[in-house]
C-alpha atoms as one frame of an Amber mdcrd trajectory, in Angstrom:
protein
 -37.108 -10.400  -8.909 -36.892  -8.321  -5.900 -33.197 -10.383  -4.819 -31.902
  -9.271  -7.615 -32.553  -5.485  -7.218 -31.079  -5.722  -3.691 -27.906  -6.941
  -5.167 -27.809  -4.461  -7.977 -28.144  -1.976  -5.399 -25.881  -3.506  -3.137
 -22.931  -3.240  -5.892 -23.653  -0.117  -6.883 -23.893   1.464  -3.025 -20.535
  -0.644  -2.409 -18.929   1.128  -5.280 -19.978   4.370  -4.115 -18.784   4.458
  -0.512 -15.791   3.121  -1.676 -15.032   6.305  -3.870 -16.912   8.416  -1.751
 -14.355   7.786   1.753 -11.100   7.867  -0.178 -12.289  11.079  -2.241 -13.220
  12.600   1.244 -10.311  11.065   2.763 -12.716   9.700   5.351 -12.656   7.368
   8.234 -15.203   4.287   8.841 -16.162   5.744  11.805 -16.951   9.524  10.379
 -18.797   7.766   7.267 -20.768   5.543  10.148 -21.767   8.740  12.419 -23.104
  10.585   9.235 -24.889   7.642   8.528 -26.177   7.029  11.670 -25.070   3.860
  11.903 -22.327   1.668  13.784 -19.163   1.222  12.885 -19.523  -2.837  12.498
 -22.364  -2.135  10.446 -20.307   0.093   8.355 -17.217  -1.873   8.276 -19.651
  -4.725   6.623 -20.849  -2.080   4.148 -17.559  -0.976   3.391 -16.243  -4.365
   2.464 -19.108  -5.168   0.154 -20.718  -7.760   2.856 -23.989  -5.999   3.040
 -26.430  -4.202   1.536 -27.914  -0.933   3.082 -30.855   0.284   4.401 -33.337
   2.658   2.972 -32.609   5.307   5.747 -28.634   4.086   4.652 -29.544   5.125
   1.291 -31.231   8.163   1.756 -28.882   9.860   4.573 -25.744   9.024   1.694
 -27.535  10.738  -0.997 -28.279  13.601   1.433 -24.596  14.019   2.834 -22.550
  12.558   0.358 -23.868  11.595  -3.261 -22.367  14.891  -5.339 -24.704  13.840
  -8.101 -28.365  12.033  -7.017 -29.857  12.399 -10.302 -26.584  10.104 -11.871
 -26.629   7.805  -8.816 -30.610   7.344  -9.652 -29.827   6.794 -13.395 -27.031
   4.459 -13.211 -29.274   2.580 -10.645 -31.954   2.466 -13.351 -29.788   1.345
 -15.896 -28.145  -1.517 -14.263 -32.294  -2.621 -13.007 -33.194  -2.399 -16.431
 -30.602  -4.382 -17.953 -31.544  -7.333 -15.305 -34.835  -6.809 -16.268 -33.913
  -7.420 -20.259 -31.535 -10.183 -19.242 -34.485 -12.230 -16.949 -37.092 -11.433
 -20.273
């Protein structure tokens, strides 16, 4: 089950940093050093090639996410309808 989680939360994350740099009118490379990452690693998270890490996660809900607790819930939705779909 665990696969599909990761790609739940791979979408989701994707969609996020999407509308998260053009709302902030944001380069790859400023998203990158507030994530602490490189910018090859970002450029493959901004294109929806990988998923991120849990210190990804966590520094993008710090910095970024304007609302965690709707992040957290839409999260939980979309795991919960896999969930009912797999049942």
């Amino acid at each position: 089950m665990r696969p599909y989680y990761s790609k739940i939360l791979k979408e989701l994350f994707y969609q996020n940093i999407i509308y998260t740099r053009a709302k902030l009118g944001l380069t790859q490379e400023q998203m990158a050093e507030t994530l602490e990452m490189d910018v090859r690693s970002f450029m493959n998270l901004d294109h929806g090639k990988n998923g991120c890490s849990a210190l990804t996660l966590s520094l993008y809900l710090i910095y970024f996410c304007e609302d965690v607790p709707k992040f957290l819930s839409e999260l939980k939705a979309e795991f919960e309808k896999e969930d009912n779909s797999i049942a």
